[in-house]
BASE-356502 format. One record per atom (N, C-alpha, C): residue in three letters; x, y, z. Coordinates in steps of 0.05 Angstrom, whole numbers, padded with zeros to 5 digits, always signed. Atoms other than C-alpha are relative to their C-alpha. Layout:
BEGIN
ALAXYZ;...
***
This chain:
BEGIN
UNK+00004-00023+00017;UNK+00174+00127-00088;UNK-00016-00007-00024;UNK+00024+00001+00027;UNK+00120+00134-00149;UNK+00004+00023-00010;UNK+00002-00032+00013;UNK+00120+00182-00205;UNK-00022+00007+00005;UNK+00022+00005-00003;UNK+00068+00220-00201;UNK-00005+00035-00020;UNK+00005-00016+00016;UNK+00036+00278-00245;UNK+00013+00027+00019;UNK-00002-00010-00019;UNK+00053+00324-00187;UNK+00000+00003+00028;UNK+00004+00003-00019;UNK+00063+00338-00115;UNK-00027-00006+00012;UNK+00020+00007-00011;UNK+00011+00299-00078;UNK-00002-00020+00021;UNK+00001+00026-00023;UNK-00014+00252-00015;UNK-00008-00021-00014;UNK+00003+00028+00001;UNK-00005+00183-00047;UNK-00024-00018+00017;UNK+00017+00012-00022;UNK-00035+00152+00019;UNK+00011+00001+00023;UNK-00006-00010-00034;UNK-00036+00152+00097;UNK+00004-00035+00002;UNK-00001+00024-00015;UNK-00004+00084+00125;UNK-00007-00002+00028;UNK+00017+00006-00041;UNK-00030+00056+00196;UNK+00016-00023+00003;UNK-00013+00022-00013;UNK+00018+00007+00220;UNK-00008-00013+00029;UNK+00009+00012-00016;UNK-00013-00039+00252;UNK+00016-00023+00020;UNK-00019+00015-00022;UNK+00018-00090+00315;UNK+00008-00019-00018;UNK-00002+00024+00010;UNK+00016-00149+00267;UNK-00013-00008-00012;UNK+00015-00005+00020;UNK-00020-00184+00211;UNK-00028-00011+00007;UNK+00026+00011-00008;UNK-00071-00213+00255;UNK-00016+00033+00006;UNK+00006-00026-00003;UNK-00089-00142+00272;UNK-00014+00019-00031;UNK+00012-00005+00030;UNK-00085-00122+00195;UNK-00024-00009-00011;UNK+00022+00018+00010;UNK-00130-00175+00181;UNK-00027+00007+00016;UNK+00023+00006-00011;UNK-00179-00164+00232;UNK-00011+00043-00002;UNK+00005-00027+00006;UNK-00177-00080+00218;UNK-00013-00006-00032;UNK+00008+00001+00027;UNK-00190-00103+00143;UNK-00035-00003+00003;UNK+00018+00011-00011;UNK-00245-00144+00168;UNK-00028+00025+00017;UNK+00026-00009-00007;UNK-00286-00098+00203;UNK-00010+00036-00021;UNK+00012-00019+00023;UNK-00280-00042+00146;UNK-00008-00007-00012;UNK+00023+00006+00022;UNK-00309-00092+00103;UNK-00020+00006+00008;UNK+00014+00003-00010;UNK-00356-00105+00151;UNK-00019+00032-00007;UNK+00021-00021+00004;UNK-00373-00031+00144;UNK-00006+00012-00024;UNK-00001-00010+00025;UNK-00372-00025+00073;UNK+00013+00017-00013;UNK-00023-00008+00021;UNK-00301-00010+00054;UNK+00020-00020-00005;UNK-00017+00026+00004;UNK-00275-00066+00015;UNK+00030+00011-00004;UNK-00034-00001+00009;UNK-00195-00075+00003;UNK-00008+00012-00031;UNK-00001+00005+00024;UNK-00185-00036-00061;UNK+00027-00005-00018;UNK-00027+00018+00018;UNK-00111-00069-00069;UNK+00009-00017+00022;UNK-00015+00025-00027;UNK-00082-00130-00028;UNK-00027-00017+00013;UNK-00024-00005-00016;UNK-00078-00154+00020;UNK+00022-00016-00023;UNK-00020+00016+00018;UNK-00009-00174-00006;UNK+00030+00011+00014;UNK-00035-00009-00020;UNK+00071-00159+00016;UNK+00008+00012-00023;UNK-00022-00018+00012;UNK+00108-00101-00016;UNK+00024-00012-00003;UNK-00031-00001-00006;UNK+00180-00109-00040;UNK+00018+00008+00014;UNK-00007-00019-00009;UNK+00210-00060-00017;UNK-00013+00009+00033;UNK+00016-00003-00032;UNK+00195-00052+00062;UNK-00003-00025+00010;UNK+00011+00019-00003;UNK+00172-00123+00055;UNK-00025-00007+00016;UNK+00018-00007-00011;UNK+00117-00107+00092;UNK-00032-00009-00014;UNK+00018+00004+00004;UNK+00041-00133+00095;UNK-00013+00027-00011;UNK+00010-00023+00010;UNK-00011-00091+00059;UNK-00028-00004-00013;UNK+00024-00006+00004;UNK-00081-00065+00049;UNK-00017+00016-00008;UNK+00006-00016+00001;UNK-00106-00016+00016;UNK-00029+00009-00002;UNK+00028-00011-00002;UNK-00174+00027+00025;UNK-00002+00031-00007;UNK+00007-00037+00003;UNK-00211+00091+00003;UNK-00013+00005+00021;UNK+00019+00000-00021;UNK-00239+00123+00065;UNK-00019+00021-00020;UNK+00022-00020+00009;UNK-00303+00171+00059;UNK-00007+00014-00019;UNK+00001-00020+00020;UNK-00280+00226+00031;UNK+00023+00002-00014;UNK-00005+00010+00032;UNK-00242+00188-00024;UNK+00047-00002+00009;UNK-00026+00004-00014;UNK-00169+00186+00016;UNK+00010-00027-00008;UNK-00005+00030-00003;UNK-00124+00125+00006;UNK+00011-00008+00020;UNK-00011+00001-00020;UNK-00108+00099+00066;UNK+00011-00031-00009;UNK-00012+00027-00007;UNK-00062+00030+00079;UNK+00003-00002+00030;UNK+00006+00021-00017;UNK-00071-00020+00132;UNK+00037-00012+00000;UNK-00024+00023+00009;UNK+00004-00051+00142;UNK+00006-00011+00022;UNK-00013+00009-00023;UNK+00049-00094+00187;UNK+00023-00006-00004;UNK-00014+00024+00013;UNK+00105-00131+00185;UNK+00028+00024-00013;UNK-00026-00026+00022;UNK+00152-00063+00160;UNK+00028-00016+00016;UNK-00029+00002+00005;UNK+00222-00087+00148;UNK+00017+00033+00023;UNK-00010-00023-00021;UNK+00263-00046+00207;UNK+00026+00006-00016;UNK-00026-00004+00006;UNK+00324-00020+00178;UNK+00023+00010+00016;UNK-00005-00009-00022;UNK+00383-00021+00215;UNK+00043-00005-00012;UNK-00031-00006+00012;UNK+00468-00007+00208;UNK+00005-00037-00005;UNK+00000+00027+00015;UNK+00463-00089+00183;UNK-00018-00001-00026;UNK+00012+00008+00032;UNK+00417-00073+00121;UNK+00017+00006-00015;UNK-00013-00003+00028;UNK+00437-00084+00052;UNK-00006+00008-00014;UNK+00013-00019+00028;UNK+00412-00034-00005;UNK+00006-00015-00024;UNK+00004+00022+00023;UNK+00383-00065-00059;UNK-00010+00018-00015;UNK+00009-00023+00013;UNK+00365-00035-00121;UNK-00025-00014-00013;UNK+00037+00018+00015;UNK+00292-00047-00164;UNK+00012-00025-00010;UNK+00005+00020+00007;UNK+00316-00105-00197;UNK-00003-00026+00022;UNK+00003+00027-00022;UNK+00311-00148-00129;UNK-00030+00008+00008;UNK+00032-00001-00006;UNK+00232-00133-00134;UNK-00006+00006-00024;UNK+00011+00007+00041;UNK+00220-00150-00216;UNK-00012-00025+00011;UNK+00017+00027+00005;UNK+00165-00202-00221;UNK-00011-00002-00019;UNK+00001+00007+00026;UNK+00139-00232-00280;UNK-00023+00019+00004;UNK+00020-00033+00012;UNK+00088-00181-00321;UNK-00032-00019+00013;UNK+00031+00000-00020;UNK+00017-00176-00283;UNK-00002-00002+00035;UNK-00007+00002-00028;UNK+00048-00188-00212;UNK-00001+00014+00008;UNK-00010-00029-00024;UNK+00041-00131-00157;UNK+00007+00002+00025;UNK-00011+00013-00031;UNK+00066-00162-00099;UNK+00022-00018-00002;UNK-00016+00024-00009;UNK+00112-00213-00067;UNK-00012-00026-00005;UNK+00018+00021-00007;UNK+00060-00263-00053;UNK-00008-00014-00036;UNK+00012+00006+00022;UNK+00038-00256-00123;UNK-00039-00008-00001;UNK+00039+00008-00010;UNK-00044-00256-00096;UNK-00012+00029-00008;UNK+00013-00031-00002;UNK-00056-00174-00095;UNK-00009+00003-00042;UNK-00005+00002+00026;UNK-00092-00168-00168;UNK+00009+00036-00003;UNK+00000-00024+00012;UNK-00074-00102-00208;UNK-00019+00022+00014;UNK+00021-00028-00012;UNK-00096-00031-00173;UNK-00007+00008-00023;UNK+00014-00006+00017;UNK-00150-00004-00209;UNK+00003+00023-00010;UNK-00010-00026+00010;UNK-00145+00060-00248;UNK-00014+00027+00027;UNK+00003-00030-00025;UNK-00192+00094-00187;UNK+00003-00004+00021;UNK-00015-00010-00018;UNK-00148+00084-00135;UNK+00020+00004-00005;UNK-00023-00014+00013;UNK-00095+00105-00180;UNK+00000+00035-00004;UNK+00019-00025+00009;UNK-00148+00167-00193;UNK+00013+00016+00036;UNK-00001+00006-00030;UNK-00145+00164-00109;UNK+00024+00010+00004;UNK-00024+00005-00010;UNK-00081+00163-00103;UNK+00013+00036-00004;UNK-00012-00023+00010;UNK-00073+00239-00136;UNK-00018+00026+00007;UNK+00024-00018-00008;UNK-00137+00277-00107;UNK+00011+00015+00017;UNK-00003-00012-00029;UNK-00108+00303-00048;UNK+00028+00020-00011;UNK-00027-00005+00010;UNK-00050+00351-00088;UNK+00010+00023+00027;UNK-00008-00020-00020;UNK+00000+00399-00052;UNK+00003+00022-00023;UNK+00004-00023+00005;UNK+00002+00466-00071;UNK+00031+00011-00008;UNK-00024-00007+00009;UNK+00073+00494-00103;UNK-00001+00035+00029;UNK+00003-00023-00012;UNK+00092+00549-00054;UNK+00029+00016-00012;
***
């Protein structure tokens, strides 16, 4: 969950088979000239691989793998078991800081109050 100024599509995840998969989907969007604009890197929460991209027409899509299954053996954890020291945005500690325009990205797409 993210605050967010209002209802809106965050981003579309694509769960991919695995991270060789992730990697090689990243790979040929570079190829077509859409770099990663956060990650790759592993979420807290989900624990899950991750990649994020703007497609075309300005969408944030993620690339993931690796999602944490939850199952009547998980343990609920609350935010402080995903605090990392200040500038960190991952697990890994590799993903640098999302930029403010795919933060911009992240709020284009709003929903409508009905």
């Amino acid at each position: 969950m993210a605050r967010g100024e209002g209802p809106s599509l965050n981003h579309m995840a694509y769960e991919m088979a695995n991270m060789d998969g992730l990697m090689r989907g990243a790979g040929r969007l570079k190829t077509s000239g859409f770099n990663s604009e956060w990650g790759v890197g592993r979420h807290g929460p989900g624990d899950n691989v991750f990649a994020y991209f703007i497609d075309p027409v300005g969408t944030v899509i993620e690339y993931t793998a690796e999602v944490l299954q939850v199952d009547d053996g998980y343990v609920v954890r609350g935010p402080s078991e995903w605090a990392w020291p200040p500038g960190r945005t991952d697990h890994w500690g590799i993903a640098p800081p999302k930029a403010d325009h795919v933060k911009a990205a992240q709020t284009a797409v709003p929903y409508a109050d009905v």
